[in-house]
Structures are given as structure tokens and as C-alpha cells.
Phi, psi and omega in degrees: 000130209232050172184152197264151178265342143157157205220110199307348214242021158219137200283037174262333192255304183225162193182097023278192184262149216013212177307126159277121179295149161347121209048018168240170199256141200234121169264130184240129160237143169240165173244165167203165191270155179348320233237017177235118178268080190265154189284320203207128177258131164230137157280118201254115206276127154217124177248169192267144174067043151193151177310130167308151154251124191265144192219093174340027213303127203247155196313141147215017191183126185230135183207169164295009194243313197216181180225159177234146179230163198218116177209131186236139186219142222226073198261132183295309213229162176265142177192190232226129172227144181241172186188142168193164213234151211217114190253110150243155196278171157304343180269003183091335183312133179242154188239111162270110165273105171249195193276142168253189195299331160286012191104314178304135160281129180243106196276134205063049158239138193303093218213122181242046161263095187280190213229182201201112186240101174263114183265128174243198184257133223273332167313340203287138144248163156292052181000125180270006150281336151334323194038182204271025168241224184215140207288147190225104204237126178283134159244102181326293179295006198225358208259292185225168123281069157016299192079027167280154169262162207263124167251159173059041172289139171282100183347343163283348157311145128273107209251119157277143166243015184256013189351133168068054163239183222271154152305180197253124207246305164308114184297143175283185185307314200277025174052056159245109177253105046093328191021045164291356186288102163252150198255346170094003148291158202213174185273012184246346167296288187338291176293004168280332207233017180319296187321321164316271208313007172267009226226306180300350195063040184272140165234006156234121131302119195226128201256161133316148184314145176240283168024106202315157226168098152305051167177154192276013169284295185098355181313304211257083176300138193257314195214082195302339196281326263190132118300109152017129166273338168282014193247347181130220200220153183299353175296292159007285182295350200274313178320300169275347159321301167324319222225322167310309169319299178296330155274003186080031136278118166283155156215131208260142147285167172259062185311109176251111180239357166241050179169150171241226164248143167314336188265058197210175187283303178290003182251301225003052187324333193280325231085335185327296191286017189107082212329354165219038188225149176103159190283356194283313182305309218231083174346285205296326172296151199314323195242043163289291164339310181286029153253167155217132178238132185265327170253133163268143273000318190282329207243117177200165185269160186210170159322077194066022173075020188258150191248333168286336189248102154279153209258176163248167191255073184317337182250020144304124175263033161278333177265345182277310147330345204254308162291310196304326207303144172279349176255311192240006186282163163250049187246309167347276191303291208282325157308306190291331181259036169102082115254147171271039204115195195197132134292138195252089202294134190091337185003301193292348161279007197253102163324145137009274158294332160299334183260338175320293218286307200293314187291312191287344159297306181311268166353320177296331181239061165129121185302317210288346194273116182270147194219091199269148169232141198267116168218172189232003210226204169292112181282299134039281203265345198333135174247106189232135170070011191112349217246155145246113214285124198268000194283010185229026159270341166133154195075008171239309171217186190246323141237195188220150157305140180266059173292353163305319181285339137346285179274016125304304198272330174294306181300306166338294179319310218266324203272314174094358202267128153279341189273273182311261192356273198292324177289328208274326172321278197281043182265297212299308208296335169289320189273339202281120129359116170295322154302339161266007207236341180274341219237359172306151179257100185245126209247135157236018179208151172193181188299346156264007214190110164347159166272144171001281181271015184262319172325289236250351154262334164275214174249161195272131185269037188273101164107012163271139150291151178350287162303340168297315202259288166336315196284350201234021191275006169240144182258151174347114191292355150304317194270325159326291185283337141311274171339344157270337178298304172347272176327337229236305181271028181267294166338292196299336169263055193210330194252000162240028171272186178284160190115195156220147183274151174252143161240118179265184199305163158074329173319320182266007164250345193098010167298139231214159181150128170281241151314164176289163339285033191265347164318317180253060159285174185277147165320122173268078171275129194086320182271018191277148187298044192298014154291339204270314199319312181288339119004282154322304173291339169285308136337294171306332220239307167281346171298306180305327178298341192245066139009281196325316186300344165301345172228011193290169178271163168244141158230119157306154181238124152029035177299162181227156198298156171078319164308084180248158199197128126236180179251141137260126190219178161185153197041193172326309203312083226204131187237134200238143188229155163205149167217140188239093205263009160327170169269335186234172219276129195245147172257149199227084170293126258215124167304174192263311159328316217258338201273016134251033186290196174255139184257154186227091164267111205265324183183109180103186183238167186204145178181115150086027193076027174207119215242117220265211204263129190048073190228149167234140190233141141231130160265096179285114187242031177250189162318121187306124126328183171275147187247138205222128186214120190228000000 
């Protein structure tokens, strides 16, 4: 059979393409072949906690090749849908179409792979604090030190004066690590270097916890209330909202709400807060509920069995109130005081009702306002505890950290395959809400993830340790300079796929780190790497000059091995990327539209439809960019 019997991804089959809002109507066709006589074609609807619906579909093309079938289904409500189609013969014989691994419908194959329709709520937008540049993610304690003085340190700290040496890696005697080291950045360093990160095309900052914390991550929150006194003062954050604003930058916290720290004002396990206050101390106390303790004291549920992060009871509803509440919450306070939103650290340890309850505060002080959930996997579909999550259908978040798309462009780079590289891509833009699919945080390093160019250039860090890690954190400088072109064509499908590229700090100076903590080192400010920095800003500067890509379409193009290309387009507009990670010279077949684009040359050479070895092109049919030539 030399014909598909359908394929979601072309509007010949389905029509519109991916996720749909609530009430609009999508037409579905198969073709099936000649020599197959079904009495009765069904589109078969299956959603979780309900009896599959069987839907008839009728002949609407008859030829030598197929019969073609038809049916437009009109879904009502936003909810998370799977499908596949189903042929019986006059003889009772049944045919079952699922997906086979490219997607395509196949008949009788042996398969429990359906084809997936997300309907979402037609209200969802994107948030207009992102703008048209890219999100810029901070590790607070690592970015600058002001050299203002720090007051109301807790004594238990280590305060470095060694900037840019390696973190402290290594458990104390009592095999314990502590991540007690601080290098002494603060949020008035932040704000000294706003002007850089305009220079970078950034329009959101997403800062890592500022929130008082007994450790320089700050995950194991101490004081939802407080800034970290070595990070500054709430004037400080205000300051920098304030100032931040004014370059067209927002900037998002880093909400950790489903847990807090044993060292903190409401648990307090240490004492730190007083010898008889926190639910650990004290029975009696406000924030006992918001635990579950199985022994009072001692025996309690916590973060992954970490004992320092005991978890909360997210659906109490003293605690929930207690972030959430629109007046007194501390989604509040910190909105009021210039932030634009929250990142959601865990999203999948986050109940419903608690992110239901977290989006409609945020939202309450401005449709413009953002609300990222930290997920790791296809958010669309996502399964946590048993449950199926719901969070990009709307009213909940507005987008996720994309790590998928992370791990598509890096393995792509080192690997080389363009067919996978381009299916796990356009798998996300069919399943994702198109308002959500613009508001992705697409990242290619973060505070959890080895760095880039250690990724796309070091040695592989599977089954090494700390010391392990420590002895190889700087890399060969032959592989440094590979791993920076590596990088530099990692960037380019990373800062024009849908979404938003994210940059985390330092990625744009040359910090090089495997796992945490050599991942958060410090900004090597005067040692930075300024080919990559010009680089990055330039990037940055043609993503903010082209708008359109915030809402553009994605199409893969053809590919040849090691060779990838897509198109973004809208309207007139249209930008075509292509890369080439060969060792040697690739020819780059060209849509007919494309041979008189405007060339963007980025890195490496093009010429005549030949795109030379490990080079990136864009080709431009919108409003000329800035023309960029490395």
C-alpha cells in the first residue's frame, strides 16, 4: 500500500492541527484501501474515567486507490483525549487503526499506541510579561556580589572571599553536605548588571529561591516571608523589580511550596526559632497541621526521605491560605512588590487544588502574569501519583520547563539523527495548547542539568562521583573549543524553536560543570569567555527583533542524516533554520519560496545551497533582522 491511512499531522487527515480550544470543530479522515469492504468506519473517543464512544464516519471519496472517511467532532468542554479508529467487515471481521511509531496509522497493529486530542479552555493566553525575548535564570548566590555589606548573617554560614573556585562538594566529618558555602551574591549584584542582561535580549528573569533558607540552593525554605539576608532586603527586591521594569524585564520567583525546610520558622527541627515554637517542638503549634507526622516527633513524611525537607499537607487549608490567600498570602506580598510570577518548583508534588488556587492569585493581579510548573516529562499528558494532570489545560499554569526539548537538541547535536530530533519536537507542538506551547521555558542547562557544553563536550558523567566530577570540571581546551561551536549550534535550534529559550547564567561566558553543585558556579566576571557572550547577545537580539516567532507555526523540513531544518512562519513572515553537525560540507534542499531569502549567516559558512561542516543558517522571508555573521 504506496498511501497513509492517516497521519495527525497533516491537514488532510486532521484538521486543525494539534490541540484545540473548547468548542471548535476538527475534522478527522482516513483513507483505507480498495480491497477493504467495511460495512461500518468508526472514530473511536477515549478519555480517562469514562466507556470508550464510538462515532461513525462516512464515505466522502471514492477512487482507485482508497475510499476516504469523515467525521467532524466538536468537543465541548477542555479535557485531555486519545483516539483511534476502528473497520468491520460485513463479515464481522474487526480492524483496528493505532499509531505506529512515526505516528501513522496502521492497520491491526499490534499496539496500545493512540493518537492524542487536547482540548483546552479557549480563554488561556499567553502572558505578556515574557515579551518577545527570553527568560534569563539566576542561582542567586552565584551570579554577582554587589559588595554591599551583609548583615544579620547566621552564624553558621561560610562566607567565601575565593569567588570563582570550585564549591565546597565533599560531605563534613559527619557525612553530611550542608551546601553551607556562600560566594555572596545578592539581588543589588543583580541589579548592577540589568543593563548586560538587556544587551542579552532578556524580557523575563527567573531568579532560583530568594526566600530566607539555611543553605545557598535556598530550596528548604526557612521564611516564605524574608528575603535571605545575605541576598539583601525587600527594599532591594523592589528595587530590582522596579529597575528591571524599566528595561522591559519581568522577574519570577522561584515558588517552593511542597515543602518546607526542617531548619525553618514553621517546622523548626533545629531550634534555630526558638525552643519551643514550629510544628517539630511544639504540639500545639499553628503550623502543626501542615505536616503529617507518623511518631510525633521524629517519624514524618518529607522530600524524597530527606529529612531536612518535611513535605506539607498542600490542601490544608491554613497553608493554603497562607500562600495563596490575595491579600495576606505570600503570592501576594511578593506580586505587590514587583514580581511577575512564579515558577513552580515539583509541579507534580503540587495537588490540583493547590495550583488551581496558586494560578487564580497570581492572575488576580493581572492577566499578564506568570505561572511556570517545574515538569520533566510531556506535560500535556502527564501521570503523577496515579493521577492525570491537567495543568496546561487552562486555569492552572500557563506553561512548564521544556525538558524535553533540552534533550532532543542536545542528543540531536552529539548524535546526529534529524528524523528524532524533529518527531519528539513536533510530538510536543501537537500535543501542547498553542498558548502554551509559546510561554514553554526551553532551556538548555539549569540548576539541575549538568551545563550544556560540559553535555556536548566532556566526558560522560555516568557512574562518576563528586571527585570525579570536581577533577574533570574544567574541560581540555581542545574539547572547550569544540563544545563551544557545539554549543553555538545547539543555541540556534534552541533560541528559534517555539517556546522561549531560557539562558541560564554563565552558559554565555563558558562555564563548563557537571551535576550539582559544580552546575552553579560562580559568573566568572573579567574571565568570561566574550566570543560566546557575543554571541548569545546576538542571538538574543535577533530573537527580540522577530515578535512573530512568539506565535509562529512550526514545520520540519526533509532532512539528510546529520542535516536539520525547520520553518517558522505566520502570515507573510517566515524564518527557515537549518543546521549542520557534520564534519563535512551538507547540500540544503531549499523550498522554492526560500532562494531568494535573506541570508543570516550565523556560524560557519553557506554558499550556493551548501551548508559547510558544523554551520547554522537562517533565512529570512519577514522584516530583515539584524544581519549576523560569526
Amino acid at each position: 500500500m504506496d498511501f497513509c491511512i492517516y497521519d495527525s499531522r497533516l491537514p488532510i487527515f486532521k484538521e486543525p492541527f494539534g490541540a484545540v480550544a473548547a468548542g471548535t470543530s476538527v475534522r478527522f479522515s482516513i483513507c483505507l484501501p480498495k480491497d477493504l469492504l467495511p460495512c461500518k468506519v468508526e472514530f473511536v473517543l477515549c478519555s480517562d474515567g469514562e466507556n470508550d464512544r464510538f462515532f461513525p464516519m462516512e464515505l466522502c471519496e471514492s477512487n482507485l486507490r482508497f475510499n476516504r472517511y469523515t467525521l467532524t467532532y466538536t468537543p465541548r468542554h477542555p479535557k485531555l483525549h486519545f483516539y483511534y479508529f476502528q473497520v468491520t467487515e460485513a463479515d464481522g471481521t474487526l480492524h483496528i487503526i493505532h499509531a505506529n511509531e512515526s505516528m501513522r496509522g496502521e492497520l491491526n497493529l499490534h499496539s496500545d499506541r493512540y493518537w492524542q486530542l487536547t482540548v483546552y479552555d479557549p480563554s488561556q493566553k499567553r502572558p505578556a510579561a515574557l515579551g518577545n525575548g527570553i527568560i534569563y535564570q539566576i542561582f542567586p548566590d552565584r551570579f554577582c556580589n554587589s559588595g554591599s555589606p551583609k548583615q544579620n548573617v547566621p552564624a553558621d554560614r561560610t562566607l567565601r572571599t575565593d569567588w570563582g573556585n570550585l564549591p565546597v562538594y565533599l560531605p563534613n566529618e559527619k557525612g553530611e553536605v550542608t551546601n553551607s558555602d556562600y560566594f555572596g551574591g545578592d539581588l543589588a549584584g543583580i541589579t548592577q548588571h540589568l543593563d548586560y542582561l538587556a544587551q542579552l535580549g532578556v524580557t523575563c528573569l527567573y531568579l532560583n529561591p530568594i526566600f530566607e533558607a539555611h543553605s545557598n540552593h535556598r530550596y528548604n525554605t526557612a521564611d516564605y516571608l524574608h528575603i535571605d539576608p545575605l541576598l539583601g532586603t525587600e527594599e532591594d527586591f523592589a528595587q530590582l523589580c522596579a529597575k528591571a521594569k524599566q528595561y522591559g524585564i519581568s522577574v519570577i520567583l522561584d515558588g517552593v511550596f511542597s515543602h518546607t525546610g526542617s531548619d525553618s520558622v514553621y517546622f523548626n527541627r533545629n531550634g534555630r526559632y526558638g525552643q519551643h515554637s514550629g510544628a517539630y517542638r511544639d504540639p500545639n503549634s499553628p503550623y502543626r497541621e501542615w505536616y503529617t507526622f507518623h511518631r510525633y516527633p521524629d517519624s514524618y513524611e518529607s522530600w524524597w526521605g530527606f529529612l531536612t525537607l518535611p513535605n506539607v499537607r498542600e490542601n490544608n487549608p491554613q497553608y493554603m491560605d497562607f500562600i495563596c490567600d490575595p491579600k495576606t498570602g505570600v503570592l501576594a506580598k511578593w506580586l505587590r512588590l514587583g514580581a511577575s510570577g512564579f515558577r513552580l518548583d515539583v509541579a507534580d508534588e503540587l495537588p490540583d487544588a493547590f495550583l488551581d488556587r496558586v494560578y487564580q492569585t497570581v492572575k488576580s493581579f493581572g492577566e499578564d502574569k506568570i505561572v511556570i510548573g517545574e515538569v520533566w516529562e510531556d506535560a500535556s499528558n502527564k501521570i503523577s501519583y496515579g493521577n492525570r494532570r491537567r495543568y496546561l489545560l487552562g486555569n492552572q499554569m500557563d506553561g512548564v520547563m521544556n525538558y524535553p526539548f533540552r534533550s532532543s537538541v542536545l542528543d540531536y547535536i552529539l548524535s546526529g539523527d534529524p528524523d528524532e530530533f524533529l518527531n519528539d519536537v513536533v510530538s510536543i507542538v501537537e500535543n501542547y495548547p498553542p498558548p502554551a506551547m509559546s510561554s514553554m521555558m526551553n532551556s538548555l542547562s539549569t540548576h539541575d542539568t549538568p551545563r550544556a557544553i560540559t553535555v556536548l563536550a566532556g566526558e560522560s558523567m555516568e557512574g562518576k562521583q563528586r571527585p570525579w566530577q570536581a577533577e574533570h570540571h574544567y574541560l581540555p581546551m581542545d574539547a572547550y573549543r569544540h563544545g563551544q561551536v557545539l554549543l553555538k549550534l545547539a543555541s540556534t535550534l534552541q533560541y528559534f524553536l517555539p517556546g522561549v529559550p531560557c539562558l541560564y547564567y554563565g552558559d554565555e561566558a563558558g562555564l563548563s560543570g557537571y551535576a550539582d553543585p559544580f552546575n552553579r558556579c560562580c559568573y566568572p566576571w573579567g574571565f568570561e569567555n566574550h566570543e560566546l557572550v557575543d554571541w548569545f547577545c546576538q542571538l538574543g537580539q535577533l530573537r527580540l527583533s522577530m515578535p512573530f516567532l512568539t506565535e509562529a507555526t512550526f514545520m520540519p523540513l526533509a532532512v539528510d542524516h546529520d542535516l536539520c531544518a525547520y520553518i517558522r512562519s505566520q502570515d507573510e513572515q517566515k524564518l527557515l533554520v537549518a543546521i549542520n553537525r557534520a564534519y563535512h560540507p551538507r547540500e540544503l534542499s531549499l523550498p522554492s519560496e526560500f532562494a531568494s531569502a535573506q541570508v543570516h549567516l550565523l556560524l560557519g559558512g553557506y554558499e550556493n545551497g551548501v551548508l559547510q561542516r558544523e554551520s547554522a543558517v537562517l533565512l529570512s522571508l519577514c522584516q530583515q533582522p539584524h544581519d549576523l555573521a560569526i
